[in-house]
C-alpha positions in Angstrom: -29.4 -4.2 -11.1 -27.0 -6.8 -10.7 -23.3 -5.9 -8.4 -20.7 -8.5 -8.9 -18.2 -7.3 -6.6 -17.4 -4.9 -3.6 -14.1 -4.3 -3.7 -11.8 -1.7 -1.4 -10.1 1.0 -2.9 -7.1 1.7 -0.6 -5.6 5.1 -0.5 -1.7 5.8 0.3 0.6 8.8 1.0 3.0 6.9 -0.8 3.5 3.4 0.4 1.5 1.5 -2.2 4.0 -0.3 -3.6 5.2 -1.4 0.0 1.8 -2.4 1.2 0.5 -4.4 -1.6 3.5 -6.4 -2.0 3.5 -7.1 1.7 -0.5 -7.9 1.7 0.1 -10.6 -1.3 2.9 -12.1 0.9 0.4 -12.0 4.2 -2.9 -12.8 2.4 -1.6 -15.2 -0.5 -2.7 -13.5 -3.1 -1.2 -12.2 -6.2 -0.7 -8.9 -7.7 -2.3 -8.4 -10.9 -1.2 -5.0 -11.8 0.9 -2.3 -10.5 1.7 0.9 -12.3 3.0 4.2 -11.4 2.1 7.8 -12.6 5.3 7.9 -15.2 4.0 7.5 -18.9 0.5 8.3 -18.0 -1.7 11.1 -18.5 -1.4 12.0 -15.2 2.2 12.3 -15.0 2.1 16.0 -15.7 -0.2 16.5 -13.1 2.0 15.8 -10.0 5.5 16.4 -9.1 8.3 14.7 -10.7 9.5 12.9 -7.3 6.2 11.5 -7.2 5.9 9.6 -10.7 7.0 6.7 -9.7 4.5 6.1 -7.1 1.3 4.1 -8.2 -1.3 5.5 -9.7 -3.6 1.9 -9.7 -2.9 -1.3 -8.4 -4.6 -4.8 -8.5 -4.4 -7.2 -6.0 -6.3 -10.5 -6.4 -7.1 -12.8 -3.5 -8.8 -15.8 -2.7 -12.4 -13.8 -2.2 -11.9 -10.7 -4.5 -9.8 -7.9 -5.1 -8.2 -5.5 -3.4 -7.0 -2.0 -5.3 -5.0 1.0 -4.4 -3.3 4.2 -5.0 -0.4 6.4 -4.2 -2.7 9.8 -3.3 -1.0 12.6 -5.1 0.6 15.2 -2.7 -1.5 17.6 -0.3 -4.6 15.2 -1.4 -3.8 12.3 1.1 -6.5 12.0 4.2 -6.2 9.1 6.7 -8.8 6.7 6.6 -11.5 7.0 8.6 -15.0 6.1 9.4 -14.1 2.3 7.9 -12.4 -1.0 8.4 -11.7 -3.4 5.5 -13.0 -6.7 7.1 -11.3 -9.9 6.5 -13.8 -12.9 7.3 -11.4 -16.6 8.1 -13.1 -19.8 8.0 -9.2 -20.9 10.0 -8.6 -19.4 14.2 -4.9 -19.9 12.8 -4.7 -18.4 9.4 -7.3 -15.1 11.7 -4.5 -15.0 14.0 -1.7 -15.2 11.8 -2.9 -12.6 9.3 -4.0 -10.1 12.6 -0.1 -10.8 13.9 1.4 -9.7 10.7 -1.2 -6.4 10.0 -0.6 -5.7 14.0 3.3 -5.0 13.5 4.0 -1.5 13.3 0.9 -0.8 13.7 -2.1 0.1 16.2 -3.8 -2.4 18.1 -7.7 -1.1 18.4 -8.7 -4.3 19.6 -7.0 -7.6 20.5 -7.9 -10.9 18.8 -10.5 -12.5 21.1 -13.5 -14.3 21.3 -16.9 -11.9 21.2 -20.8 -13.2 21.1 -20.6 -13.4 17.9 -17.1 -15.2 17.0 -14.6 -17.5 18.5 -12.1 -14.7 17.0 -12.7 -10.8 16.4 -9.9 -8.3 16.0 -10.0 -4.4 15.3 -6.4 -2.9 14.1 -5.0 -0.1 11.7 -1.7 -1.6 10.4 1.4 0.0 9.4 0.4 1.9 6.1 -2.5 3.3 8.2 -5.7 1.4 7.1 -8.0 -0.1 9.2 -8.9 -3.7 9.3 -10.9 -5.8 11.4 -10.1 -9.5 11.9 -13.6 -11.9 11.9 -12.9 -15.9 12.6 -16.8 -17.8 11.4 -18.1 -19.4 14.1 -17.9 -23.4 13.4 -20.8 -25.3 12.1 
């Protein structure tokens, strides 16, 4: 067996479209692909406000991809019993990034050194998933 990629699937109740295009601005990466329900075999399946949420989307980064979807209606859970980890090699690209996911959202732990990194931060931003915030130790 060989895996070439983990990647996070990110569920929304709705604010797909708003989150990716905010994490390709905050992370610097670029959206790939982004399409909503309308036109696809699922379009029947959910209510008509809903099809023109996002049924898949692609965001590429610098280490991997990121994907996501609008959760159809009544289907939606909050994430939980996870964090998607972000791992900086830069103290100020870690505290940048933690800044921009902390507004509007919930703080679970400040940036700060720990035993194990000059940098460590535990939040859940404002489209309600959870990230924590790692800074590599130097050397």
């Amino acid at each position: 067996m060989q895996i070439t990629q983990v990647s996070p699937h990110l569920h929304f109740n709705g604010q797909c479209e708003a989150a990716f295009k905010f994490y390709e601005e905050c992370f610097g990466g670029k959206i790939e692909y982004m399409g909503t329900f309308a036109g696809t075999p699922a379009e029947g399946q959910i209510p008509a406000e809903w099809r023109n949420k996002i049924i898949h989307a692609t965001l590429r980064l610098p280490a991997g991809v990121v994907t996501g979807t609008d959760v159809p209606p009544g289907r939606y859970e909050q994430p939980k019993g996870f964090s998607v980890t972000l791992q900086f090699k830069d103290a100020a690209d870690a505290e940048r990034v933690f800044k921009a996911l902390a507004e509007n959202g919930k703080v679970g732990m400040p940036l700060q050194k720990t035993f194990w990194s000059p940098l460590f931060g535990m939040l859940v931003d404002r489209f309600g998933i959870p990230w924590m915030i790692n800074c590599e130790q130097a050397g």
